[in-house]
N, C-alpha and C positions, 0 to 999 in steps of 0.2 A: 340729511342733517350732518354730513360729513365736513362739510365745509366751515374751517374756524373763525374765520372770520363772518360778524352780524352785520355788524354797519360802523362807518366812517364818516365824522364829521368835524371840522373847526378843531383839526388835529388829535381828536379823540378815535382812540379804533376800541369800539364792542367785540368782543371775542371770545372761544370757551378757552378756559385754562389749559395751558398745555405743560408738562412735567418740569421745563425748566424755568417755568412762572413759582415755583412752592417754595423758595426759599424766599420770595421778595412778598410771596401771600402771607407767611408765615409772620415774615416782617410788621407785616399792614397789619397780622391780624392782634399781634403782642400789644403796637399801637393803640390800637381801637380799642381793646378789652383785657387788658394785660396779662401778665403767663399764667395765670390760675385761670383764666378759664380762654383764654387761646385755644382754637384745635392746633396742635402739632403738624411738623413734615408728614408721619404717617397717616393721619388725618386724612390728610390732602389727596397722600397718594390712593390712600383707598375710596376717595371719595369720585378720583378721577377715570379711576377703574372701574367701580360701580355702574356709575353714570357721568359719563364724558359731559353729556350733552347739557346738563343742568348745572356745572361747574363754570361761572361766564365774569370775567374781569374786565378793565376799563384801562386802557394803553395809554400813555402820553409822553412822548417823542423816546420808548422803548422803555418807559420804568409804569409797570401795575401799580395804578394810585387808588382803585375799587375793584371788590370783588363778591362775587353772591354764590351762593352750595344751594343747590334745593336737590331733593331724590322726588320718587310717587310710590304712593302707599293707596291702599284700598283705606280710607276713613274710616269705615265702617269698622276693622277688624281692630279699632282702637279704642280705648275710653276717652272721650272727653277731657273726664279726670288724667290726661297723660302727664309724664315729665317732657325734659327736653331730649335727657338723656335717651329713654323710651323709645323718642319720634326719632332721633337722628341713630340711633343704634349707637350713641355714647361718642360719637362722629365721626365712624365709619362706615355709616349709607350700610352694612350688609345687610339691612333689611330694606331693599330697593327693591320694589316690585313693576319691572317693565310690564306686567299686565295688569299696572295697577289703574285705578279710576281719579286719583287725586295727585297734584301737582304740591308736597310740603315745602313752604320755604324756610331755612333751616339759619342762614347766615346772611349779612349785607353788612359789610366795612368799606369804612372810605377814607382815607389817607387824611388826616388833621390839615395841613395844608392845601387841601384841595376840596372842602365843605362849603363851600360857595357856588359849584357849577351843575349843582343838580344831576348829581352822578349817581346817588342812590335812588333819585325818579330812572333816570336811564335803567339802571338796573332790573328795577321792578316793571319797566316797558320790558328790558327782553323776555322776563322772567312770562310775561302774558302772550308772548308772541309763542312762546316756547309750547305754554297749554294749548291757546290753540292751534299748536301744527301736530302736538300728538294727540289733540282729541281730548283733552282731558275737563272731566266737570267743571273744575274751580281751581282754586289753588287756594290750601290752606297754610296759616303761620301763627306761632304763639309768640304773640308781642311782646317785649317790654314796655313795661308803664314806670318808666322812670323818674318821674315827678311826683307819683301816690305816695312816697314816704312824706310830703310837706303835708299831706291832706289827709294822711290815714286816720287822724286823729277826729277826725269830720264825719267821713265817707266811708263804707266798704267800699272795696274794690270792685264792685259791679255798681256801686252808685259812683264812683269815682270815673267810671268807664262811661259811660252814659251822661254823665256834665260835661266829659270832653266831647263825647261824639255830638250831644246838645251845643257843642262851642261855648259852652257854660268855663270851663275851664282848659287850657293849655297844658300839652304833653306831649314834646319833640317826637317819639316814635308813634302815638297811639294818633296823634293828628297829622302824621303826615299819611299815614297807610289810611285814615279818611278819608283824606286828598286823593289818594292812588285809588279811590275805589271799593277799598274791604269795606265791608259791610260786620258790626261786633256780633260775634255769634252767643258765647258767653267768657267766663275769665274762671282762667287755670289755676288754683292754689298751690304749691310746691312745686312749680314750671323749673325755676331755676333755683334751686336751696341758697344759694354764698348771692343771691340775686337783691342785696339787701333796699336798694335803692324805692325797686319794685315792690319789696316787703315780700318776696317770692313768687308772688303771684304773677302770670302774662292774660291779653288778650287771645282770645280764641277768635279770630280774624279769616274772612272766607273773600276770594272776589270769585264771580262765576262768570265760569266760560259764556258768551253772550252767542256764540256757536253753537252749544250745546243746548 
C-alpha cells in the first residue's frame, strides 16, 4: 500500500494525499463546509500521519478538486450514541486503531465546480477498495440528513431516514450513500451540534465488506 497513486482515468488521478496537497484540501474543504467547521492545516497533517492510507483525493490536470479522511476504529468500543467529534478524535485520527476491525469514514468534499463527474462515487469506490485490501468488516459513517430540517416538522428523524431509504422522499447525502450500497443502521442525535440543517442529527450508515 505504499504506492500513491490508485487509478487514472479521462484525466482524473485517484491518490492518497500527500503533505503538499493541505493547503489546496484545506481550501476545498472551507468551500465545501465553511471555516466553522472546516478541519484545518493541522487537521490534515495529523490525519496524514495517523493514517496515510485512508487520506485519498481526486487530481485534475494538478489542482485537488475531491477529497475523503477515513481512520479504523474497533465499533464495538463505541456508543452508537457517538458524536463526530468522538469518532474523528475532534479531526485528528489520534484515535486510529491499525488493529482495528472497522473502516470510519469521517469526511468526502468535492470542489463546487466540479459536482457533475461523480467524484464523490469515485471516492467512496476507493474508500471500499481500501476495506477490502485491509480486511476490514464494513465501513462505517455518520451521515448528514440535510433535507430533514423541511420535514422535521412531519417525521422524526428515523421516520424521516427510512421514507428516504423507502425512496418515499429525497436527501442529496442520505440517497446517495443508498446508491453506494450503505445499508441504515440507525440515526445519531447530537452527531454534529452547529449541524442545523440536519437538526443535528446523522445517519448511522454501515456497507459490509462482501470479503468478510
Amino acid at each position: 500500500m505504499t504506492e500513491s497513486i490508485l487509478s487514472k482515468s479521462e484525466g482524473l488521478m485517484i491518490r492518497r494525499i500527500q503533505p503538499e496537497d493541505f493547503d489546496q484540501i484545506v481550501e476545498l474543504a472551507v468551500m465545501g463546509f465553511g471555516e466553522k467547521v472546516a478541519f484545518e492545516h493541522k487537521h490534515y497533517i495529523s490525519q496524514q500521519k495517523q493514517f496515510p492510507e485512508g487520506q485519498i483525493c481526486i487530481e485534475e490536470n494538478g489542482k485537488v478538486i475531491a477529497s475523503s479522511s477515513s481512520l479504523i476504529v474497533n465499533f464495538d468500543d463505541y456508543p452508537d450514541q457517538h458524536s463526530y467529534k468522538m469518532i474523528c478524535d475532534e479531526g485528528y485520527i489520534r484515535n486510529h486503531n491499525p488493529n482495528g476491525t472497522h473502516l470510519y469514514g469521517i469526511e468526502v468534499v468535492v470542489h463546487p465546480d466540479h459536482r457533475q463527474k461523480k467524484l464523490a462515487q469515485s471516492l467512496y469506490a476507493a474508500r471500499r477498495e481500501l476495506c477490502k485490501e485491509l480486511g476490514m468488516k464494513s465501513i462505517m459513517i455518520g451521515g448528514r440528513m440535510p433535507y430533514y430540517h423541511k420535514y422535521a416538522d412531519q417525521y422524526s428523524a428515523l421516520d424521516y431516514a427510512n421514507e428516504v431509504i423507502k425512496d418515499n422522499l429525497y436527501d442529496p447525502v442520505l440517497t446517495f450513500q443508498k446508491k453506494n450500497g450503505f445499508v441504515l443502521k440507525d440515526v445519531i442525535h447530537n452527531y454534529i451540534p452547529d449541524d442545523y440543517e440536519s437538526k443535528t442529527y446523522a445517519t448511522l450508515m454501515e456497507w459490509k465488506n462482501p470479503e468478510r
